[in-house]
C-alpha atoms as one frame of an Amber mdcrd trajectory, in Angstrom:
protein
 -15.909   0.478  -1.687 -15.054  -2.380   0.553 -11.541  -2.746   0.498 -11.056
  -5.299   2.388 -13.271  -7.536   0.485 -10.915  -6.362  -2.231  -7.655  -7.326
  -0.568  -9.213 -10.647   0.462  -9.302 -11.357  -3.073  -6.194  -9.533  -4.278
  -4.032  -9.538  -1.789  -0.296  -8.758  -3.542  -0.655  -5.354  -4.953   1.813
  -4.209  -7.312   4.054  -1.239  -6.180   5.358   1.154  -9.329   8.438   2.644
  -9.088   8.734   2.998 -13.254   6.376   4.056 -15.619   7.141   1.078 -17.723
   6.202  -1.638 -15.377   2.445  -1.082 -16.207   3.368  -3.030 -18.966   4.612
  -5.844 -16.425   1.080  -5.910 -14.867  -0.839  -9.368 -14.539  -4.907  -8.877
 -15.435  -5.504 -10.230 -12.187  -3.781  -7.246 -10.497  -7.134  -5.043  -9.063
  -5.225  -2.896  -7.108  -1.930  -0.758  -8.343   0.371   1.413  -5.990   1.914
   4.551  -8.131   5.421   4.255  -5.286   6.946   6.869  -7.711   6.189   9.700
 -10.405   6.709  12.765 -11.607   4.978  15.703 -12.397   5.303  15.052 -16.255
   4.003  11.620 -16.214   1.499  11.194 -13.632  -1.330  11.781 -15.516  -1.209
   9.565 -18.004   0.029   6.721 -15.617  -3.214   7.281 -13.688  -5.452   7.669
 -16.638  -4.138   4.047 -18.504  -4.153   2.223 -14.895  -8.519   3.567 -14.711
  -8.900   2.536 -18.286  -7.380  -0.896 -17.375 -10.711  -1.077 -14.062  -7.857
  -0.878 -11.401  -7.994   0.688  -8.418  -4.986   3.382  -8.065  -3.251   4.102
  -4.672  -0.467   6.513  -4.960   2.634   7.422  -2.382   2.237  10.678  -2.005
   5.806  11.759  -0.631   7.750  10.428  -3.565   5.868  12.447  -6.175   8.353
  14.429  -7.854   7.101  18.102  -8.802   4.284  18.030  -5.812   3.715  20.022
  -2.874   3.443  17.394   0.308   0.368  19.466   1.514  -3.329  19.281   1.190
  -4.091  20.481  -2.245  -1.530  17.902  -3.513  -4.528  15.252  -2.133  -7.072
  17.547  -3.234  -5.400  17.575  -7.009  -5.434  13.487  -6.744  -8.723  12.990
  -5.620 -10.752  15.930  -7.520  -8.401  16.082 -11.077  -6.983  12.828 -11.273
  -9.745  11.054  -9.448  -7.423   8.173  -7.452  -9.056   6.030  -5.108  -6.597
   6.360  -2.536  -3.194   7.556  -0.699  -0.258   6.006   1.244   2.062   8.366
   3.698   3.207   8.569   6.746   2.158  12.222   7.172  -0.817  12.658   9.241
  -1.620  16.046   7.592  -2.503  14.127   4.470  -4.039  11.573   5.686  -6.547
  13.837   7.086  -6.838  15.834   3.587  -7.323  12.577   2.130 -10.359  11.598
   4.606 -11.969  15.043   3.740 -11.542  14.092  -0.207 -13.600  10.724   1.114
 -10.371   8.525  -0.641  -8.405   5.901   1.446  -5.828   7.238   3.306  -3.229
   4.978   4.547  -0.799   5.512   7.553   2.543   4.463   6.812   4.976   3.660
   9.758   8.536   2.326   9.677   9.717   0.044  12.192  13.482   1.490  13.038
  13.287   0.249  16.347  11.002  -0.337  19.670  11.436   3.357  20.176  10.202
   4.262  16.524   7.334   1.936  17.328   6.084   3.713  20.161   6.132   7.400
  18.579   4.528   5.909  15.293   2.065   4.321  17.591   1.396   7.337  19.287
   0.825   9.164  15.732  -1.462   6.585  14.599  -3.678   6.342  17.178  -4.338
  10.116  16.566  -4.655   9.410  12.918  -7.652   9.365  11.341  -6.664   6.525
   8.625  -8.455   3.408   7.218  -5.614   1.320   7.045  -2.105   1.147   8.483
   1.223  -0.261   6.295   4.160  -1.272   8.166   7.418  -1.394   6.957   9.975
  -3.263   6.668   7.692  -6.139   5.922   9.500  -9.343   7.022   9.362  -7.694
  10.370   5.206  -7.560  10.847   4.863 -11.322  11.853   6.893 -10.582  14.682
   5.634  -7.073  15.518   1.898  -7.030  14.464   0.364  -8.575  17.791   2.324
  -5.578  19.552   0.264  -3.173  17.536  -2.818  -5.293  17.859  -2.295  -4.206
  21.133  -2.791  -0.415  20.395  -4.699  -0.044  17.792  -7.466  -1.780  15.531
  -6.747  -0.439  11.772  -6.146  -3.162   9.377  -2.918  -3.909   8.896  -0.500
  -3.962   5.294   2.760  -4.222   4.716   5.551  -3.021   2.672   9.810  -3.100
   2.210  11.410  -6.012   1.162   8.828  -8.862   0.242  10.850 -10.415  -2.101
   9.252 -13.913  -1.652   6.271 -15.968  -1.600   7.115 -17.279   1.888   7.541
 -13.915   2.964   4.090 -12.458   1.413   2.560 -15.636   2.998   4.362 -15.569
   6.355   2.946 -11.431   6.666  -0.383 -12.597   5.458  -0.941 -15.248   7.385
   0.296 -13.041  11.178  -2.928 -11.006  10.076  -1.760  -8.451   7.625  -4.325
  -7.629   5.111  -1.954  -6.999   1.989   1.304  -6.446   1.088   2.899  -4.449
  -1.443   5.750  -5.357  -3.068   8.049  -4.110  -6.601   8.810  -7.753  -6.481
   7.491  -8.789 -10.091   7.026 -12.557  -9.380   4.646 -11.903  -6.563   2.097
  -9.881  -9.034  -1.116 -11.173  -9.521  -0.809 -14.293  -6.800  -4.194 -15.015
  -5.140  -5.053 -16.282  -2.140  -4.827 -20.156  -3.123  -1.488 -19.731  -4.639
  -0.549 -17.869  -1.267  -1.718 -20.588   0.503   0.255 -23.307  -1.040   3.407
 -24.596  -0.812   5.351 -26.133  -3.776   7.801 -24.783  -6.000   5.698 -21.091
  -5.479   8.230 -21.347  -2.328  11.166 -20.899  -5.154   9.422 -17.443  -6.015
């Protein structure tokens, strides 16, 4: 799978944090982030998001009723067959990389000084992609990473707006993902333009 090919066409991707908000989901969204779920309702989550051809990412430390070791990764990738996971644990990321899924380093930008040690973690990670959060922040702080390291870059945590989404997007960032409904399902063109998408 070549995901980026598949952000550069779907580049918003719709984080979960209810069950219900599948409902919410525009056809146009190819990619889905599970942010939260349980134990209980999981399953069927994943299983209506594959019948629907998305692709599923799921946040592994928020699962409520999981371990946060390997076999949780192995149980998503071999059982529930998702195509990939997002955590800031490097433990899973390297589970995920032996269940061949995408694994996705996620870093939070406290400070300079968290920047450094989640630097240091990366570039001993063995991750496709890297997701930086708060979001509004990686215009600002992405050409210090490019510095470090070469993973593509998404980003996360407060994208509440179109100019946000197309201020990240435009610094270099690959994706965002956002709970912010009215950014679902924009492409690239709409990202791209001005207009009253600004009032978003």
């Amino acid at each position: 799978m070549d995901w980026l090919a598949l952000f550069a066409r779907h580049p918003v991707i719709p984080s979960l944090w209810h069950g219900q908000e599948i409902e919410k989901l525009p056809p146009q969204a190819a990619v889905v982030l599970i942010s939260r779920a349980s134990l209980f309702d999981l399953p069927d989550l994943v299983a209506r998001l594959k019948r629907s051809g998305r692709r599923i990412l799921v946040q592994v430390d928020l699962l409520e009723g999981y371990g946060k070791d390997k076999t949780v990764v192995e149980y998503l990738a071999r059982v529930l067959k998702i195509d990939g996971i997002i955590t800031p644990n490097t433990a899973l990321i390297d589970a995920a990389c032996r269940e061949k899924i995408l694994a996705v380093q996620r870093m939070f930008l406290h400070d300079s000084v968290a920047l450094e040690k989640g630097l240091k973690v990366v570039k001993g990670s063995r991750a496709d992609f890297l997701e930086l959060l708060p979001g509004p922040l990686v215009p600002e702080v992405l050409p210090l990473v490019r510095q470090e390291v070469s993973l593509p870059v998404m980003a996360a945590g407060f994208i509440r707006t179109v100019p946000q989404a197309r201020a990240i997007l435009a610094a270099g960032a690959v994706a965002v993902d956002t709970s912010c409904r009215a950014l679902w399902g924009l492409t690239p063109a709409e990202l791209n333009r001005g207009d009253d998408l600004d009032k978003r």
